[in-house]
Biopython code that builds the backbone (N, CA, C, O; Angstrom):
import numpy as np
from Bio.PDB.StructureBuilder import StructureBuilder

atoms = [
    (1, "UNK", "N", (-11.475, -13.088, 12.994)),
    (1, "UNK", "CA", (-10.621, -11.925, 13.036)),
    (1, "UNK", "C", (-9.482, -12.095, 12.026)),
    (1, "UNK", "O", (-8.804, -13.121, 11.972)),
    (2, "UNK", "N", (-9.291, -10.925, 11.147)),
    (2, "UNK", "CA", (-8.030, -11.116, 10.245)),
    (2, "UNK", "C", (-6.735, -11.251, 11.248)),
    (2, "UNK", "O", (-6.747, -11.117, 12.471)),
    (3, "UNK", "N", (-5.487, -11.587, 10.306)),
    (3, "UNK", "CA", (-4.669, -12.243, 10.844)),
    (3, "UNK", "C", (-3.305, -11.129, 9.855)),
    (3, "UNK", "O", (-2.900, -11.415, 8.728)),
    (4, "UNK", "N", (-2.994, -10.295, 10.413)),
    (4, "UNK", "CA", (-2.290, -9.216, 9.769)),
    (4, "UNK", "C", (-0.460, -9.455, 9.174)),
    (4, "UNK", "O", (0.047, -9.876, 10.213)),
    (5, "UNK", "N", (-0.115, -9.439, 8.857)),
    (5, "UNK", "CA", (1.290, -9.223, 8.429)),
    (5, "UNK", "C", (2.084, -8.275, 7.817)),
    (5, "UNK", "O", (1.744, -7.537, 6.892)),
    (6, "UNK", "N", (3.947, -8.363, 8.777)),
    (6, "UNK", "CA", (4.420, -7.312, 8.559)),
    (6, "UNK", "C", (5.226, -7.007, 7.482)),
    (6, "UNK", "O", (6.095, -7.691, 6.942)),
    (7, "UNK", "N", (4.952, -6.234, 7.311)),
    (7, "UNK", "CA", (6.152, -5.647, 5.713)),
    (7, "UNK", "C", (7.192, -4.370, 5.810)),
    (7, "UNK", "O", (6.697, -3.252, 5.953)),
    (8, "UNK", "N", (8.560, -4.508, 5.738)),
    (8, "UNK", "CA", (9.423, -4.024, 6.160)),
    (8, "UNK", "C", (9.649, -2.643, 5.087)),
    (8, "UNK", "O", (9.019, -2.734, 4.033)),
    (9, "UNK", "N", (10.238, -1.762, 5.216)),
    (9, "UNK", "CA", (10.513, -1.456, 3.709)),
    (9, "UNK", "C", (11.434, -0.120, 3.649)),
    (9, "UNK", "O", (11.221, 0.887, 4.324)),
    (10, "UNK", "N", (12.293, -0.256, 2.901)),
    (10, "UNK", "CA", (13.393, 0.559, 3.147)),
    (10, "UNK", "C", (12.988, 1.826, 1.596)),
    (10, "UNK", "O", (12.623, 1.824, 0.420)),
    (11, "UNK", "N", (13.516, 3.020, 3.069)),
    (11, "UNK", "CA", (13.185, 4.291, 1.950)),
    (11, "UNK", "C", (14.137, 5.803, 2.511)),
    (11, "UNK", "O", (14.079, 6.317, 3.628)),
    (12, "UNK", "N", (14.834, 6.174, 1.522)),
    (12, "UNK", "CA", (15.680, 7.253, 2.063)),
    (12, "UNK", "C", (14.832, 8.255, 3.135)),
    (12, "UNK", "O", (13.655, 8.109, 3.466)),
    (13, "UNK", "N", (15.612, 9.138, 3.508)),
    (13, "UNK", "CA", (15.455, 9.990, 4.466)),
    (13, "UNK", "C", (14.705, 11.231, 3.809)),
    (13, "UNK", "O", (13.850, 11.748, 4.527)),
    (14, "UNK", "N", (14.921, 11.839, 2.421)),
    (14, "UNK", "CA", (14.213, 12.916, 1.863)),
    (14, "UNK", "C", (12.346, 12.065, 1.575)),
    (14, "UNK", "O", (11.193, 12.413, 1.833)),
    (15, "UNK", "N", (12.864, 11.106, 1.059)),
    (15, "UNK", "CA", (11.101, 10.315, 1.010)),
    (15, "UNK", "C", (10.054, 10.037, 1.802)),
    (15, "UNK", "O", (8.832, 10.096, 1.660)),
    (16, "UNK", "N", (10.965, 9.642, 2.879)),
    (16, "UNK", "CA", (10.158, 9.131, 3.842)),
    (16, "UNK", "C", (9.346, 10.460, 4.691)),
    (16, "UNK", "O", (8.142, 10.403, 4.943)),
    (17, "UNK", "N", (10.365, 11.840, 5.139)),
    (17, "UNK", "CA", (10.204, 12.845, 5.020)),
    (17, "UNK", "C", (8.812, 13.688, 4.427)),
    (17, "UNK", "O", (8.000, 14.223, 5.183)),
    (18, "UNK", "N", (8.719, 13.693, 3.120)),
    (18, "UNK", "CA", (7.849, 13.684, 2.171)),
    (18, "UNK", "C", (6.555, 12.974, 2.308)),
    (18, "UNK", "O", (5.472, 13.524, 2.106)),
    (19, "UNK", "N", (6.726, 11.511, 2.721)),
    (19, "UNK", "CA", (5.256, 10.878, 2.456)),
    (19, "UNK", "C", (4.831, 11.323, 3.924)),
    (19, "UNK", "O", (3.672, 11.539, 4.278)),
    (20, "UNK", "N", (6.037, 11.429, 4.763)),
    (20, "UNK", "CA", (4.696, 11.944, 6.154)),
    (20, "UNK", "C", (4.198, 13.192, 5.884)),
    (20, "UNK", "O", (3.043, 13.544, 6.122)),
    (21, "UNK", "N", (5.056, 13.864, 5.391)),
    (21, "UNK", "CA", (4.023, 15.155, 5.119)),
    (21, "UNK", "C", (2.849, 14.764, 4.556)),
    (21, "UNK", "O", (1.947, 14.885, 5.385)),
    (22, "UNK", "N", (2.319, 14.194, 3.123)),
    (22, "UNK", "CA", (1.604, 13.656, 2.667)),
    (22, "UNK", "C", (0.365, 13.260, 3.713)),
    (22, "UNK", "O", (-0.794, 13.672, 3.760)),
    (23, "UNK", "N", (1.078, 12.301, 4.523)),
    (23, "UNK", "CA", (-0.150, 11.633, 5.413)),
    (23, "UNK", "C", (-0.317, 12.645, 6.396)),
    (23, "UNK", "O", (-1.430, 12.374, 6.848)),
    (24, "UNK", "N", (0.005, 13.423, 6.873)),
    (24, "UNK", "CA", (-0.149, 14.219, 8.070)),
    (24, "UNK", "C", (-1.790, 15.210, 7.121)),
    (24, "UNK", "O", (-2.976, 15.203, 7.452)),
    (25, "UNK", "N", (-1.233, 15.780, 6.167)),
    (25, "UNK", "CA", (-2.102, 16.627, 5.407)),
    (25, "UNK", "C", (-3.271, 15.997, 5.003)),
    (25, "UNK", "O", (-4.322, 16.637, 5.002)),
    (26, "UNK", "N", (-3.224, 14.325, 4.508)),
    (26, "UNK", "CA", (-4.089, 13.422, 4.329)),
    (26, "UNK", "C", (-5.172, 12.957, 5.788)),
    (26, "UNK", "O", (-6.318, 12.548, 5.970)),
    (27, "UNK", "N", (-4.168, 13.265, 6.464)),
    (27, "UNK", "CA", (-4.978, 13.084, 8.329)),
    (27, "UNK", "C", (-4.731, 11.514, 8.147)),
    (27, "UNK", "O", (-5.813, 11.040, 8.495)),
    (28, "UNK", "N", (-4.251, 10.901, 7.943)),
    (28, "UNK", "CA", (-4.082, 9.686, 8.102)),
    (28, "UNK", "C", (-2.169, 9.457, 8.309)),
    (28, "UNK", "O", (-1.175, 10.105, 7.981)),
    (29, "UNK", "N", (-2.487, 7.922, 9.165)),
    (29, "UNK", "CA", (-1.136, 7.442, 9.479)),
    (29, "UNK", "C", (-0.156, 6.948, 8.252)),
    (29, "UNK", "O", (-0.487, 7.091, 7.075)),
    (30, "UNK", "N", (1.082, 6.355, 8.659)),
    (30, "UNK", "CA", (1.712, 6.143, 7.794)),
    (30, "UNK", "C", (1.297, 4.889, 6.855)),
    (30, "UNK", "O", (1.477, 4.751, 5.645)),
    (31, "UNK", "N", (0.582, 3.870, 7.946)),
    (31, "UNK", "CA", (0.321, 2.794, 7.649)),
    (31, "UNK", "C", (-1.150, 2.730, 6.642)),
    (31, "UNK", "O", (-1.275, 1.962, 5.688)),
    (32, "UNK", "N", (-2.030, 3.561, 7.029)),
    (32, "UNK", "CA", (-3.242, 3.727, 6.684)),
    (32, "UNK", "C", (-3.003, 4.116, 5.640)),
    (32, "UNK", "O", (-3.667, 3.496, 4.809)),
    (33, "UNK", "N", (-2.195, 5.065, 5.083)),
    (33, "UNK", "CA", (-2.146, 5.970, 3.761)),
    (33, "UNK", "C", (-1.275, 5.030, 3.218)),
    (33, "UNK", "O", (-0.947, 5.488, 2.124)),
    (34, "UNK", "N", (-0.630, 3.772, 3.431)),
    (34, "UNK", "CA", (0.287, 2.821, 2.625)),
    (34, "UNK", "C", (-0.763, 1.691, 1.600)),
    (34, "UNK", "O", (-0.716, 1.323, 0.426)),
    (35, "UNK", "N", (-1.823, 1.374, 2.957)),
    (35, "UNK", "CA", (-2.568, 0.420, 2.537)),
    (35, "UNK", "C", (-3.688, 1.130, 1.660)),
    (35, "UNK", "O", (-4.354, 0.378, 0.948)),
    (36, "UNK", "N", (-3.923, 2.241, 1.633)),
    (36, "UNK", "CA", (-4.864, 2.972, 1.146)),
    (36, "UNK", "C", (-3.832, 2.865, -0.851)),
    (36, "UNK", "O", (-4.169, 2.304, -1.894)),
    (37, "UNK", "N", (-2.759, 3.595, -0.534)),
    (37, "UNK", "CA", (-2.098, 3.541, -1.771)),
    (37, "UNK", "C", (-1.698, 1.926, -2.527)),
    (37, "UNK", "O", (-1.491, 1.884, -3.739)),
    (38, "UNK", "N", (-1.639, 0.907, -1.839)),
    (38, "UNK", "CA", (-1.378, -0.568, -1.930)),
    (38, "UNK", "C", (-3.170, -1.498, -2.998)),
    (38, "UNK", "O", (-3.257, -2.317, -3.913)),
    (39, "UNK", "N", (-4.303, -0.652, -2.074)),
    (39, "UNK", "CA", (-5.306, -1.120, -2.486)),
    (39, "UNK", "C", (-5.523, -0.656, -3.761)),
    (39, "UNK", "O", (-5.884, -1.468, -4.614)),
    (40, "UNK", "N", (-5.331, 0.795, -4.122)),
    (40, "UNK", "CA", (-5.422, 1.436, -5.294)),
    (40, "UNK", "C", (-4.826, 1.178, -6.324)),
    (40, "UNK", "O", (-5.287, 1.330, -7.456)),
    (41, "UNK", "N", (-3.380, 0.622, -5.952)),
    (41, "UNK", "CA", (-2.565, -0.387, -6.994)),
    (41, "UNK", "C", (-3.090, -1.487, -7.687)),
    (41, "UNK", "O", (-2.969, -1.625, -8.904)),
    (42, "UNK", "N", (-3.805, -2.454, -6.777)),
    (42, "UNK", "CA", (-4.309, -3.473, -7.240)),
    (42, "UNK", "C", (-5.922, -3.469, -7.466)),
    (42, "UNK", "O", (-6.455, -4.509, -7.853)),
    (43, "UNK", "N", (-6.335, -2.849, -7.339)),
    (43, "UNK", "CA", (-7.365, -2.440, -8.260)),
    (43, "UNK", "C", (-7.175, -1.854, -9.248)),
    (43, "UNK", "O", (-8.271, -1.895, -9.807)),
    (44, "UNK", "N", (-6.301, -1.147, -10.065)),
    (44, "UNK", "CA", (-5.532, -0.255, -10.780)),
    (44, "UNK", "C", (-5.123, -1.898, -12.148)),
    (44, "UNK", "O", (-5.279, -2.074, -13.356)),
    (45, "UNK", "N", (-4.518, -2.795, -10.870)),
    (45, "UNK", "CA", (-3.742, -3.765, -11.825)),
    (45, "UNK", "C", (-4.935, -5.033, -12.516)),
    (45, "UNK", "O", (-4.883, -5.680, -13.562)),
    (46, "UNK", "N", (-6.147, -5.001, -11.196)),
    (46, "UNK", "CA", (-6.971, -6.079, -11.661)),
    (46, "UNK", "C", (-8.424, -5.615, -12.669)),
    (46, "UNK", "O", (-9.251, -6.420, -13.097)),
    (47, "UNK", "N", (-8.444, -4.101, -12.885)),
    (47, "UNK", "CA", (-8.871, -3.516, -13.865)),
    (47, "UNK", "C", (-8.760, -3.648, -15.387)),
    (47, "UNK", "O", (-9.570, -3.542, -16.308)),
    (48, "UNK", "N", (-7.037, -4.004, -15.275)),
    (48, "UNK", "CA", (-6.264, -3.524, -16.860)),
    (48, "UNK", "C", (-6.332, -5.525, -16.856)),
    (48, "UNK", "O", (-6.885, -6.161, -17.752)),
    (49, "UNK", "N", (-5.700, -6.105, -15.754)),
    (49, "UNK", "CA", (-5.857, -7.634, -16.281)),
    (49, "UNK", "C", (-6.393, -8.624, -15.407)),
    (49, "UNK", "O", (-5.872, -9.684, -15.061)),
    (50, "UNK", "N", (-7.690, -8.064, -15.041)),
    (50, "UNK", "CA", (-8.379, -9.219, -14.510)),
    (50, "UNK", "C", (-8.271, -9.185, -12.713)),
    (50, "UNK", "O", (-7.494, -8.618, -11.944)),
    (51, "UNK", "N", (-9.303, -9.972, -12.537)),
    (51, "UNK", "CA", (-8.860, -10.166, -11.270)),
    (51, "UNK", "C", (-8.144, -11.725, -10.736)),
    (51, "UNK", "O", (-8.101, -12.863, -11.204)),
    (52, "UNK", "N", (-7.609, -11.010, -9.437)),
    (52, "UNK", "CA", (-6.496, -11.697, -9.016)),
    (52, "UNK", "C", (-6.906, -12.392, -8.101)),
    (52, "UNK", "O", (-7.213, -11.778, -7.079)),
    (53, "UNK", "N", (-7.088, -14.057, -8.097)),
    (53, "UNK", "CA", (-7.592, -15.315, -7.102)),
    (53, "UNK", "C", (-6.319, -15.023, -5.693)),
    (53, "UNK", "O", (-5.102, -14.837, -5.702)),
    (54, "UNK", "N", (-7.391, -15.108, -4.563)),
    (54, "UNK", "CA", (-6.485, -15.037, -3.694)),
    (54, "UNK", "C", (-5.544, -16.286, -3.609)),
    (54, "UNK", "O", (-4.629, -16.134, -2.800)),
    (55, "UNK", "N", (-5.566, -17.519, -4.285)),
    (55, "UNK", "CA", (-5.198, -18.666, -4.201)),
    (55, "UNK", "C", (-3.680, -18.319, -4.963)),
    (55, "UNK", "O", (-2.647, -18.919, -4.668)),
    (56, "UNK", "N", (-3.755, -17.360, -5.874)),
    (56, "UNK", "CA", (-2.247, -17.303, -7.533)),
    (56, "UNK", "C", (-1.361, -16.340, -6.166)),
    (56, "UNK", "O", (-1.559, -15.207, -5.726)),
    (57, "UNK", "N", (-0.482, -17.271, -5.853)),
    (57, "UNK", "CA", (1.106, -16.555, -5.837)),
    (57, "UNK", "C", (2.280, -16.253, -7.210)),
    (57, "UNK", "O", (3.471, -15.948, -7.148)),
    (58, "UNK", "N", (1.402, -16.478, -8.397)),
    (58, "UNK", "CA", (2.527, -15.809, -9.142)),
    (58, "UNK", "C", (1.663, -15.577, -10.572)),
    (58, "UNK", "O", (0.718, -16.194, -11.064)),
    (59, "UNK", "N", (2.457, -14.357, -11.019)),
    (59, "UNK", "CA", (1.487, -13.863, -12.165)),
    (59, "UNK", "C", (0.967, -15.224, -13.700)),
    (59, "UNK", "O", (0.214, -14.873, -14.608)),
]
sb = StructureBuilder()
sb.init_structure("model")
sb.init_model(0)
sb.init_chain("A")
sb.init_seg("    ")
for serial, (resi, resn, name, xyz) in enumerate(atoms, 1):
    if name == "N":
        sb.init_residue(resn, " ", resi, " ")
    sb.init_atom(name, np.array(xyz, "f"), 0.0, 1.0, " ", f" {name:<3s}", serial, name[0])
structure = sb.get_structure()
């Protein structure tokens, strides 16, 4: 079983606002539509330079 961790993250009141709209319209939660946008990043990043060993904590 994965072993999950939390990530805190500070975001004004008009944004935060905003991305729930986003996810509400998306039908997905806040969390789901974070990790959904998080995965797309790094596929995005290991496209342009490679992929990323789960072992490298730093670029």
């Amino acid at each position: 079983m994965k072993e999950y961790k939390h990530l805190s993250l500070r975001i004004d009141e008009e944004m935060l606002r905003k991305f729930r709209y986003v996810c509400k319209y998306e039908g997905r939660s806040a969390n789901r539509q974070l990790l959904i946008y998080i995965r797309d990043a790094i596929g995005a990043f290991e496209k342009e330079h490679g992929s990323i060993e789960p072992e490298q904590t730093e670029p």
